[in-house]
C-alpha positions as CSV (number, residue, x, y, z in Angstrom):
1,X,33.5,-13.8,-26.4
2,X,33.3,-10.8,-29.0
3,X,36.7,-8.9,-29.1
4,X,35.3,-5.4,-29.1
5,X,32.3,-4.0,-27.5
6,X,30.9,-3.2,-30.6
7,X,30.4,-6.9,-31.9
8,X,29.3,-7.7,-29.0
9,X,26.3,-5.4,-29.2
10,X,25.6,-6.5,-32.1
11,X,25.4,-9.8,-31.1
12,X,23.4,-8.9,-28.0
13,X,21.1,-6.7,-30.8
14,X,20.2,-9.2,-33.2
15,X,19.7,-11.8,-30.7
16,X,16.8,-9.0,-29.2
17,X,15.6,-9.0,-32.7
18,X,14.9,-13.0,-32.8
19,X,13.0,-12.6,-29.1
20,X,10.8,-9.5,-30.7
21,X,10.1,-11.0,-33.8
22,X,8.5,-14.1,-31.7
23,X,6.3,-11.8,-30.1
24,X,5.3,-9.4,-32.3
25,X,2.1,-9.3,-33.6
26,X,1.0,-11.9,-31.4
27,X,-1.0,-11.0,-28.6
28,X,1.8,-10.6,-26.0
29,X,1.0,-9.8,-22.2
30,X,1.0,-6.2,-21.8
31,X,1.0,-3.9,-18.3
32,X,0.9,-0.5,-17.5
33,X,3.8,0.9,-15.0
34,X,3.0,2.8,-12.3
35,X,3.1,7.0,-12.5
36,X,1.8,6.8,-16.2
37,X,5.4,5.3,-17.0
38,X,3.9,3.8,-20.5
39,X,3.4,0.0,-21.2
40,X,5.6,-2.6,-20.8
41,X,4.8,-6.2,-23.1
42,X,6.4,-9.8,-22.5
43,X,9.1,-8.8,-25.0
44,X,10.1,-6.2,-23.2
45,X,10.5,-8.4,-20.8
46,X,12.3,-10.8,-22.0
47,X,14.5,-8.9,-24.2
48,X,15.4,-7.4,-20.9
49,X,16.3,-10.5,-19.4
50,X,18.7,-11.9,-22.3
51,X,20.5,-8.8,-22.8
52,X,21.1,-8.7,-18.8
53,X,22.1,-12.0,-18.6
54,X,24.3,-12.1,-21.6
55,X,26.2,-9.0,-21.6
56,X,26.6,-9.0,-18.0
57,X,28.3,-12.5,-18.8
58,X,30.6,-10.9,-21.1
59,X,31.2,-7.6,-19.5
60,X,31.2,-8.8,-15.8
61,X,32.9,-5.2,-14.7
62,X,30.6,-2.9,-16.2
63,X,27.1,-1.7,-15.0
64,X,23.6,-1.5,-16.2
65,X,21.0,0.9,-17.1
66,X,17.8,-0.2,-18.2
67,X,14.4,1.0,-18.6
68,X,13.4,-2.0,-17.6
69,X,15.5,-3.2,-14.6
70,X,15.1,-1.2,-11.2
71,X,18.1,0.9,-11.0
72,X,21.2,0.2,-8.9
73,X,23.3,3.2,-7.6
74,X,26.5,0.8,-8.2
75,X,26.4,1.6,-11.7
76,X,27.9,5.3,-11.0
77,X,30.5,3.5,-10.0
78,X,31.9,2.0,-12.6
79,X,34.1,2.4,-15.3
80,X,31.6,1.8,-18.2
81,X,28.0,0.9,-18.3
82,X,25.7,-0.5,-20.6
83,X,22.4,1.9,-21.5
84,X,19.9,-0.5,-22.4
85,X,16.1,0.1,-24.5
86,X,15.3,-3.3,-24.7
87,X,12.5,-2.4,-26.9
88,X,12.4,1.7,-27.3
89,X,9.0,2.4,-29.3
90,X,6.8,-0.1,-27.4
91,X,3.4,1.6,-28.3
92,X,4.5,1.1,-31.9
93,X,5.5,-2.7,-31.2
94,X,1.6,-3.5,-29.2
95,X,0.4,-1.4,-32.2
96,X,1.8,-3.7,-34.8
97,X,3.9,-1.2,-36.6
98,X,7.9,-2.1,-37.5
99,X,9.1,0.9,-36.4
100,X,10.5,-0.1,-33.3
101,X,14.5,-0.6,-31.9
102,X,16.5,-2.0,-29.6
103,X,18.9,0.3,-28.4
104,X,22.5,-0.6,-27.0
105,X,25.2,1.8,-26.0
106,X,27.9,1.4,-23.8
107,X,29.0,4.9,-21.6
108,X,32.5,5.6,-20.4
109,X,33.5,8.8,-18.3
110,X,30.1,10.2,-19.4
111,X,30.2,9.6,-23.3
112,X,29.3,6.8,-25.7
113,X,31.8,4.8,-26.8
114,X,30.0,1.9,-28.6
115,X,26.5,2.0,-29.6
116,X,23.5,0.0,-32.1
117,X,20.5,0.6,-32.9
118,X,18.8,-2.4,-34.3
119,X,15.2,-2.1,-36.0
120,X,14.0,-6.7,-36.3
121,X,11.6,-6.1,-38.3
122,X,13.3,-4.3,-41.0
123,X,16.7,-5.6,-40.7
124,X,18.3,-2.2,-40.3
125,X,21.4,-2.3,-37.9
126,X,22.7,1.0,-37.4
127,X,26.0,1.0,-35.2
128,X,29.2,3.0,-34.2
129,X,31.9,3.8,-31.9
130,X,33.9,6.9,-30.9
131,X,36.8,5.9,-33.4
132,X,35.1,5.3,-36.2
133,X,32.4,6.1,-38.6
134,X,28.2,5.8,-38.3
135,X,27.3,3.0,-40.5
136,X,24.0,1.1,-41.2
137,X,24.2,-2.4,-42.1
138,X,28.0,-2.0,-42.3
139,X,28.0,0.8,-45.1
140,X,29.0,4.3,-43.9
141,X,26.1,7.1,-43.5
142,X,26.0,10.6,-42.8
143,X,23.9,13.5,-41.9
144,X,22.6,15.9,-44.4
145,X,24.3,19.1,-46.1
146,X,21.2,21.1,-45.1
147,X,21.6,24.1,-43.7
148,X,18.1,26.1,-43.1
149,X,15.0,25.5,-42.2
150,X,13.2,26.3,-45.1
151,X,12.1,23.1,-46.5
152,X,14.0,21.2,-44.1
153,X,12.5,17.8,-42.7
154,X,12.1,17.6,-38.5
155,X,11.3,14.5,-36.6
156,X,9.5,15.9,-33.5
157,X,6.1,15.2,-31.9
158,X,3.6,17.8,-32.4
159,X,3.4,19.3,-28.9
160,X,7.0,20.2,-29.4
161,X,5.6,23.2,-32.1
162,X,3.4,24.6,-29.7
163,X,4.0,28.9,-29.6
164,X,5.2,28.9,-25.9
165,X,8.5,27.3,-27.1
166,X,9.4,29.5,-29.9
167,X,10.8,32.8,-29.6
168,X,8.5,34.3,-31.9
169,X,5.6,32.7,-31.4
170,X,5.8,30.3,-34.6
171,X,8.0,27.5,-34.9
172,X,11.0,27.8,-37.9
173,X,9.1,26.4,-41.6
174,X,10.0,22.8,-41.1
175,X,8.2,20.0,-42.6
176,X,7.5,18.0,-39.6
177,X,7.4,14.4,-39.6
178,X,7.3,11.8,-36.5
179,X,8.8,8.2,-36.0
180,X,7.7,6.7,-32.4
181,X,11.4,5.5,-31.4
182,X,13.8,8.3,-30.4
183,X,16.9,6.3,-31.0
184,X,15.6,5.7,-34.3
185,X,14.9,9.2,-35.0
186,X,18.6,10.1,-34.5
187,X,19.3,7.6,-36.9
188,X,17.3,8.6,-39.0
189,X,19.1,11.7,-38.8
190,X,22.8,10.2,-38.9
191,X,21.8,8.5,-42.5
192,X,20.5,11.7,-43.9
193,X,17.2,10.8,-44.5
194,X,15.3,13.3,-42.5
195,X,16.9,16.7,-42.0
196,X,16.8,17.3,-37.6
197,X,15.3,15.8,-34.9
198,X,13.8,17.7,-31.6
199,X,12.2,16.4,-28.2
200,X,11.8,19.3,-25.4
201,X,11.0,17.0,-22.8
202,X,13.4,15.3,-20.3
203,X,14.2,12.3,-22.1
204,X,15.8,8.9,-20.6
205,X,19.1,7.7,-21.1
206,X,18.2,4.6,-22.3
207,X,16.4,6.0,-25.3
208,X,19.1,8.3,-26.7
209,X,22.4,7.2,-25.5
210,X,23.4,4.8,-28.9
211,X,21.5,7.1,-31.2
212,X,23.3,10.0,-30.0
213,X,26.9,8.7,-30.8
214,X,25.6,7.2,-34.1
215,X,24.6,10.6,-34.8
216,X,27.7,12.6,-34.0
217,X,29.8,10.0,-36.1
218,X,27.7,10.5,-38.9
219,X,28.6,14.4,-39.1
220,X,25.3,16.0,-36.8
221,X,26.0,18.4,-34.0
222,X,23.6,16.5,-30.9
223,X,23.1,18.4,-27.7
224,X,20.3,19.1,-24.8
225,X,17.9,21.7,-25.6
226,X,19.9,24.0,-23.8
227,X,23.1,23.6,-26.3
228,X,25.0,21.1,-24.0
229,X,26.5,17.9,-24.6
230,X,24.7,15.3,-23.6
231,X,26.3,13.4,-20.7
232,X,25.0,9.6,-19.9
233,X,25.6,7.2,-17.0
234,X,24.5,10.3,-14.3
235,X,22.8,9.7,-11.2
236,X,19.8,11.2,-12.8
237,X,19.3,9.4,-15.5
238,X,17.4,12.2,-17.7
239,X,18.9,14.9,-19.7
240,X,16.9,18.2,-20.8
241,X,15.5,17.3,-24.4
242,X,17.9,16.6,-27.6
243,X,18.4,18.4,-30.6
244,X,20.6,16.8,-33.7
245,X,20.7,18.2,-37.0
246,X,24.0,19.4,-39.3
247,X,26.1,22.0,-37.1
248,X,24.2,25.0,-39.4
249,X,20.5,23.4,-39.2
250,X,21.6,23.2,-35.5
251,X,22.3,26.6,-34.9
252,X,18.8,27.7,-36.7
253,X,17.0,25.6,-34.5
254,X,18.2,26.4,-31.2
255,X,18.4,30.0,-31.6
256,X,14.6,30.0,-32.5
257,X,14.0,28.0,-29.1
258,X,13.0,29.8,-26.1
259,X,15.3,29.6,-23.6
């Protein structure tokens, strides 16, 4: 059994990755959930099923938060839980694009304390805990030194630029850019290649619990779109939109947001 709950993610991550790559690109079943809830696949699935059934086995104490496993109250009370995306970007995966994750974090008292982000199909294994630093593939990353918006790079979706939501009107002059999985996004900001990320809308748990730690390790200031900490493992699994960038990027964006 993995010593710390790190290598055991990463176990449990790379082991997603094998499943995913099996599936990917070839024709796996596909539903729709109920209430517009997106698509679910076969790898979905089963990634589901081997990360239950294999970290429960280690972790036999702590709970489970899934997208894809109905949820069980017990979890709230426990000491830590896992927050599972078995596959976070599943349009992207039916679509046959590699920008898809798997997304493992483990939550105590409300934080992350261990947390990867695996991408298969590139073999890019980003991963930290609250001790240490943000690496990807084992070599330390951090956020970027920039510190306004001018010329600055934002992962968001395009809704999230519409006037209602902007103090003045007009969104700051970012360059925006998109990647379909939010944990990877926040990686994306941890290693510094893109500038900030921003979603408005209530966002799961499950796709923003490891990202968020491997974020704040890397040197980016991550909160709701409110300006709070993000808190995980609640009763209501949802928290009010994320914002990460470097602390002075931060503070432009979220004093140009509506309240």
């Amino acid at each position: 059994m993995p010593a710390s709950d790190l290598d055991l993610l990463t176990e449990a991550a790379r082991a997603a990755g094998a499943i995913a790559r099996r599936f990917f690109r070839a024709s796996p079943g596909i539903w729709h959930k109920p209430g517009g809830a997106g698509p679910v696949t076969e790898a979905d699935l089963e990634v589901n099923r081997m990360l239950h059934a294999e970290l429960g086995a280690a972790r036999p104490g702590y709970g489970w938060l899934s997208e894809e496993t109905p949820d069980d109250p017990a979890r709230l009370g426990t000491e830590r839980t896992f927050i599972i995306d078995p596959i976070d970007g599943t349009r992207a995966f039916i679509e046959g694009d590699t920008s898809f994750a798997h997304s493992l974090a483990v939550a105590e008292d409300g934080r992350i304390t261990a947390a990867v982000v695996y991408l298969p199909m590139k073999d890019m294994l980003y991963a930290a805990t609250a001790a240490g630093p943000a690496t990807l593939n084992g070599t330390p990353i951090r956020a970027s030194v920039k510190t306004g918006a001018e010329g600055a790079t934002l992962l968001t979706a395009k809704p999230n630029l519409a006037s209602e939501h902007w103090k003045d009107g007009t969104p700051p002059p970012f360059q925006r850019k998109f990647r379909a999985s939010l944990a990877w996004r926040l990686c994306l900001v941890a290693e510094g290649r893109y500038d900030a990320m921003l979603t408005l809308r209530p966002s799961w748990e499950w796709d923003i619990a490891a990202g968020d730690l491997i974020a704040r390790q890397a040197g980016a200031t991550v909160t709701d779109r409110k300006g709070l900490p993000l808190r995980f493992n609640a009763a209501d699994p949802r928290t009010a939109g994320v914002i990460a960038a470097p602390a002075p990027l931060w503070t432009a964006l979220r004093s140009a947001l509506n309240a």
